[in-house]
N, C-alpha and C positions, 0 to 999 in steps of 0.2 A: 812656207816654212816659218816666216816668222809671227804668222796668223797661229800654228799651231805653239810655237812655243809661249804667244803672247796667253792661251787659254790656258795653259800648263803651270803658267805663271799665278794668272784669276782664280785656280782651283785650290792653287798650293795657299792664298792667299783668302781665300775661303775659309780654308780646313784650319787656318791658322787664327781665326778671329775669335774664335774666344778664350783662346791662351792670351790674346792681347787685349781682352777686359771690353772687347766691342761688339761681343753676344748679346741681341736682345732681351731683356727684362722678360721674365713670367711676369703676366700680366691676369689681375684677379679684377672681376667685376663684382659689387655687392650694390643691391637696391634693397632700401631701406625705409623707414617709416616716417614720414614729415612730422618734425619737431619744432614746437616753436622757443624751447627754452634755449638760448645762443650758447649760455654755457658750455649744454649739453653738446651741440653742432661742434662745437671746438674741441672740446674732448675728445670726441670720437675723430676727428682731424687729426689731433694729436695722438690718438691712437694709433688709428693709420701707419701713420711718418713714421713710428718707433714700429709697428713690425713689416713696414717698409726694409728700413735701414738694416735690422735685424735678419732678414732674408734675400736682400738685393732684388723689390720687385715695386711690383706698382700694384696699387688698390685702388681700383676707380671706382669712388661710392657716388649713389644718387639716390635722391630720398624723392619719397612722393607721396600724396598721402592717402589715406585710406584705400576709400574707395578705387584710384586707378593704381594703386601697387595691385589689391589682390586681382583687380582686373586685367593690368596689363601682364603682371607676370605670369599670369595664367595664360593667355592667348602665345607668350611667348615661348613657354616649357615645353606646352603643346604642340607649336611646331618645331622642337629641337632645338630652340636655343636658349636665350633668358641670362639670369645674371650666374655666374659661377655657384653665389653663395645664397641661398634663399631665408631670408626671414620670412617664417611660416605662421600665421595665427595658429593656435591652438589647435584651433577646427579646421584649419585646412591638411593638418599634416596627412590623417589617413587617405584623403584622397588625393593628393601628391602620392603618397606610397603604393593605390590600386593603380596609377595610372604611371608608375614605375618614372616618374618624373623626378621626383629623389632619391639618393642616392642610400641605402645600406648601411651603417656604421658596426654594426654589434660586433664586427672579427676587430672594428679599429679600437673600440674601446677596451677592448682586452688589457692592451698596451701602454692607454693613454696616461693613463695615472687619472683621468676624470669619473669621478664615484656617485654612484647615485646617492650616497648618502649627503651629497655635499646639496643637496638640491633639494628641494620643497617636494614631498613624495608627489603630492597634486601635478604637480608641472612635471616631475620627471614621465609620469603615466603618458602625458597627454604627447611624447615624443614616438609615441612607440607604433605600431601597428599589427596585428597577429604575431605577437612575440619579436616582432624583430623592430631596433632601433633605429631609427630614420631619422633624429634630430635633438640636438640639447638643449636644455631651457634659458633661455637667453634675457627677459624681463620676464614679472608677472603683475597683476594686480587680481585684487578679489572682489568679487558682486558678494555679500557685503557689510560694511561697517553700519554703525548703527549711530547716525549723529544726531544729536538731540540740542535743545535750545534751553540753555540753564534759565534763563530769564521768565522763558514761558513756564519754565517744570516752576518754577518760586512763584509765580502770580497765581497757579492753576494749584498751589498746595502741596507742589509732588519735590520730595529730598531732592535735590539737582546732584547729589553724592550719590545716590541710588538708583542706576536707570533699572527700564526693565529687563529681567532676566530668558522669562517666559516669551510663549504667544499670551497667553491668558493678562500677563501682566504690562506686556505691551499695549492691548485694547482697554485694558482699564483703566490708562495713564491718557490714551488718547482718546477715550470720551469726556477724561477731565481737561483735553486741551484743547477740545472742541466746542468751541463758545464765537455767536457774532461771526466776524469774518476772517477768526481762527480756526487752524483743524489739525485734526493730530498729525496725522500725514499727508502724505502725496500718492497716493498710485498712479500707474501709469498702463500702457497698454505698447505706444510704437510701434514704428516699423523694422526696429535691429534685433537685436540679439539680448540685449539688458533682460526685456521682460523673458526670457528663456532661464538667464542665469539664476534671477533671481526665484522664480518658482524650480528649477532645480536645487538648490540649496535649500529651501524650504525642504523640497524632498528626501536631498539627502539627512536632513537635519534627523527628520523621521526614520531613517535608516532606508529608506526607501532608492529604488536607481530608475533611470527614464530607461534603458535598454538594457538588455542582460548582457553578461560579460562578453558572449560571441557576438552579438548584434544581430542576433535572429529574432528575436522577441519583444516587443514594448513592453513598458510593466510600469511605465506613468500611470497607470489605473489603478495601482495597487492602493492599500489603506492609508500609506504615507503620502501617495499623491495626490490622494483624493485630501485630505486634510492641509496638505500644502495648499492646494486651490484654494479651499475652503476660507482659509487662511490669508490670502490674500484677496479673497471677495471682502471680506469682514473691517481688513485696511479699507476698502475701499470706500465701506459706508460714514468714515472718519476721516475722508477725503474730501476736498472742492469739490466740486462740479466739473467734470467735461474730464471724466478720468482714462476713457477710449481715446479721448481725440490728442492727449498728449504725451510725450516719451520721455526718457526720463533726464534728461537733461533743461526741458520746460519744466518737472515737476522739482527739479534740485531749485532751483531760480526760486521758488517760494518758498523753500526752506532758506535759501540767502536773504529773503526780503522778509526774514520774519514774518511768512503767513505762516507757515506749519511748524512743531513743535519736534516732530521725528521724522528720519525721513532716509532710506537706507542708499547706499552709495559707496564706491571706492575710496581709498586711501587718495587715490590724485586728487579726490574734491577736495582735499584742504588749500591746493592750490587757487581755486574758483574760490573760496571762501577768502583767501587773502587777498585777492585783488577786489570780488565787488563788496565785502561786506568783514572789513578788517576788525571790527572792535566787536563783533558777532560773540556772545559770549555762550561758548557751545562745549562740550564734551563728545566725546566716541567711543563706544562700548561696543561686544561685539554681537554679531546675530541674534535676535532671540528667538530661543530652542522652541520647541514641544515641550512637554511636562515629559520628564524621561528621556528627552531625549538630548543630542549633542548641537551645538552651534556649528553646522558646517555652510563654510563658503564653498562659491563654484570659483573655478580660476578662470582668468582673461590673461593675456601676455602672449610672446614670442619665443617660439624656439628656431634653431638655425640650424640648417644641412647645407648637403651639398647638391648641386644640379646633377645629376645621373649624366648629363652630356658635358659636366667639365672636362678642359685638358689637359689640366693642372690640377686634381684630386689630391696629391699627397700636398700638394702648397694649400690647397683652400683645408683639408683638414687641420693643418699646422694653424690655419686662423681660427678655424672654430675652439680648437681646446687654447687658443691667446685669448680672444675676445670674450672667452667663459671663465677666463681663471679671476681670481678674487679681487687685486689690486685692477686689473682692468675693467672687468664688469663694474664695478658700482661707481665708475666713474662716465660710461658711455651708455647708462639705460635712465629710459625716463618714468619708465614703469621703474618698480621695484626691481633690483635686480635679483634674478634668479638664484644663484649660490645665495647660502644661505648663510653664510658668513659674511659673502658681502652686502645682504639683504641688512642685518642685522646693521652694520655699519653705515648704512643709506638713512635709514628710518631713523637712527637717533640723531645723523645732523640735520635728515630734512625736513622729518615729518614731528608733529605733536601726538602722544601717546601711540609711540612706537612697540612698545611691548605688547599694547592689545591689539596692535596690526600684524605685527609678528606671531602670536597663538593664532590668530583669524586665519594667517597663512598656512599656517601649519597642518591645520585642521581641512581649508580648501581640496575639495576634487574637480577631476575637471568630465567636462558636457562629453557626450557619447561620441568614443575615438571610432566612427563608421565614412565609408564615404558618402555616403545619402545624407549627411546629418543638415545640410541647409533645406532640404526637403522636408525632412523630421524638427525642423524648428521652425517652420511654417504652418504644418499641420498643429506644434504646439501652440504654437500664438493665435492658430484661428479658435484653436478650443480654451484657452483662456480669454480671447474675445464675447465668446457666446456664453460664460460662465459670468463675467462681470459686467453683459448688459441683460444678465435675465434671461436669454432664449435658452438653455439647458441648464437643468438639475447638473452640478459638478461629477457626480460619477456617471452618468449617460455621457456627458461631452467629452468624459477620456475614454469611457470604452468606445466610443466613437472614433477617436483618437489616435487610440491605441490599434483597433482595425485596419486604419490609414496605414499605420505605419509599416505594420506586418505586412500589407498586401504589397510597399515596396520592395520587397527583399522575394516576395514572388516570379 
């Protein structure tokens, strides 16, 4: 008897625990991107804590970088679990969404009060997958700015007030800054994604796209892509020596040590420019076009959902539209952040010639939203490989390419 009332008691005293404030915490996991700026680390701490406090839970963040986030979290999704809240590259989103790994939003955004307007059209795209919204753009950065060496442009004859606008007036400036054991640029070749971004924006510059809007078709062969190539062969004869064998993070390093005169790269490289080469007396202008045609960048950055296996969905949405709104974002992104309001606000206190990083973004699309696309940026890189060491004519090595490509979607 008193075994049963002692259980009666345990039950009542159960059913009562969180009217008395002793119900376990919702508990949110986020894995995140390794940062080495402290500021940045702490901010996003302090973000945390404030919608901690704000919703009575806990946010257990853990950063890692690159290469074992997209790795680990991938092994993890896969088999059902992973972190609540996913920072997705760009290029991962659609195959997160073929493999129903994330999570849906288009019925939540209805609601949300978050707009695509508020967001760099380039990045809002790159959330999406066959119509439906799977993620919102959380940083960006663009492949790319156009930073040039005023010191070189004055000794070589060239206004350092007038970079070039063109392709055409880009090689003309870097065969005059091509002398001795100067050169106009840097190309590169690597093993990431850079050389991808950057002969995409080339392409797109030309109006040109690497896959059609369904993602049944390449179309990197077309006249824009072929001239994009082209175009980036032609950099390369105004380049060092050993233009295969480096990526572009070795080819930026000579553009710091004043070997090269131009040399294309993201908005973060002012940060690499201020630590190894601070008195670097340099300018940033943005892509140069085609003759008729537009400067467009490709975008890089992260957008954030939700794990399809959270269990606590309406709490990790509540984080997604906090960690997106204005006053948050441009304080916890190391990229640029995504809104574009608080994009704006980032660049004028952190960056130099923030307004021509700002049109450059504006202008950005992003790399083909498919799931094969690490596939399809393999096949790109090998046919830009045999294009700038001479083993294929530029339009044989993309309809070559372009064949690759289609036969995966077979």
């Amino acid at each position: 008897m008193k075994m049963r009332r002692l259980l009666v008691a345990m039950a009542i005293m159960m059913a009562l625990l969180p009217t008395l404030g002793w119900a376990q915490k919702k508990t949110l996991t986020f894995w995140t991107l390794q940062q080495a700026a402290i500021d940045i680390q702490t901010a996003q701490q302090n973000a945390v804590k404030d919608f901690e406090a704000k919703f009575n839970c806990t946010v257990q963040v853990t950063s890692f970088p690159y290469v074992e986030l997209r790795d680990k979290m991938l092994t993890a999704v896969a088999g059902g679990q992973g972190p609540d809240l996913l920072l997705l590259d760009q290029i991962w989103v659609s195959q997160y969404a073929a493999a129903k790994y994330v999570m849906p939003i288009t019925n939540l955004m209805k609601t949300s009060g978050i707009k695509a307007d508020d967001y760099f059209p380039g990045a809002w795209g790159a959330g999406s997958y066959l119509g439906e919204t799977y993620a919102v753009p959380f940083d960006v950065g663009v492949w790319a700015l156009m930073y040039y060496n005023k010191d070189m442009f004055k000794a070589a004859g060239l206004n350092p007030d007038k970079p070039p606008v063109t392709w055409d007036e880009f090689l003309v400036a870097a065969k005059k800054l091509t002398k001795g054991d100067k050169y106009g640029t840097a190309v590169w070749l690597g093993k990431g994604d850079a050389i991808q971004c950057m002969t995409d924006a080339f392409t797109f510059s030309g109006g040109g796209k690497i896959i059609s809007d369904d993602g049944k078709k390449a179309l990197l062969n077309s006249p824009a892509g072929v001239a994009a190539l082209n175009f980036w062969k032609a950099c390369a004869e105004v380049s060092p020596p050993g233009t295969v064998g480096r990526d572009e993070e070795e080819s930026f390093k000579l553009f710091t040590a004043g070997q090269v005169g131009m040399f294309f790269y993201g908005e973060w490289g002012q940060d690499s420019i201020a630590s190894r080469a601070p008195k670097l007396n340099y300018g940033v202008a943005n892509l140069p076009k085609p003759t008729n045609g537009k400067s467009v960048g490709t975008f890089g950055g992260f957008n954030i959902g939700i794990n399809a296996q959270c269990a606590n969905k309406d709490l990790a949405w509540e984080f997604v539209k906090y960690s997106t709104k204005k006053d948050v974002n441009q304080k916890i992104t190391m990229l640029t952040p995504a809104n574009k309001a608080a994009a704006n606000a980032y660049l004028k206190e952190k960056r130099k010639f923030p307004d021509t990083i700002y049109q450059q973004l504006t202008l950005a699309l992003f790399r083909p939203s498919v799931p094969n696309y690490p596939e399809i940026a393999e096949i790109q890189r090998t046919a830009t490989g045999k294009i700038l060491l001479g083993e294929m004519d530029t339009k044989a090595a993309l309809d070559e390419a372009a064949a690759a490509i289609d036969a995966l979607q077979d």
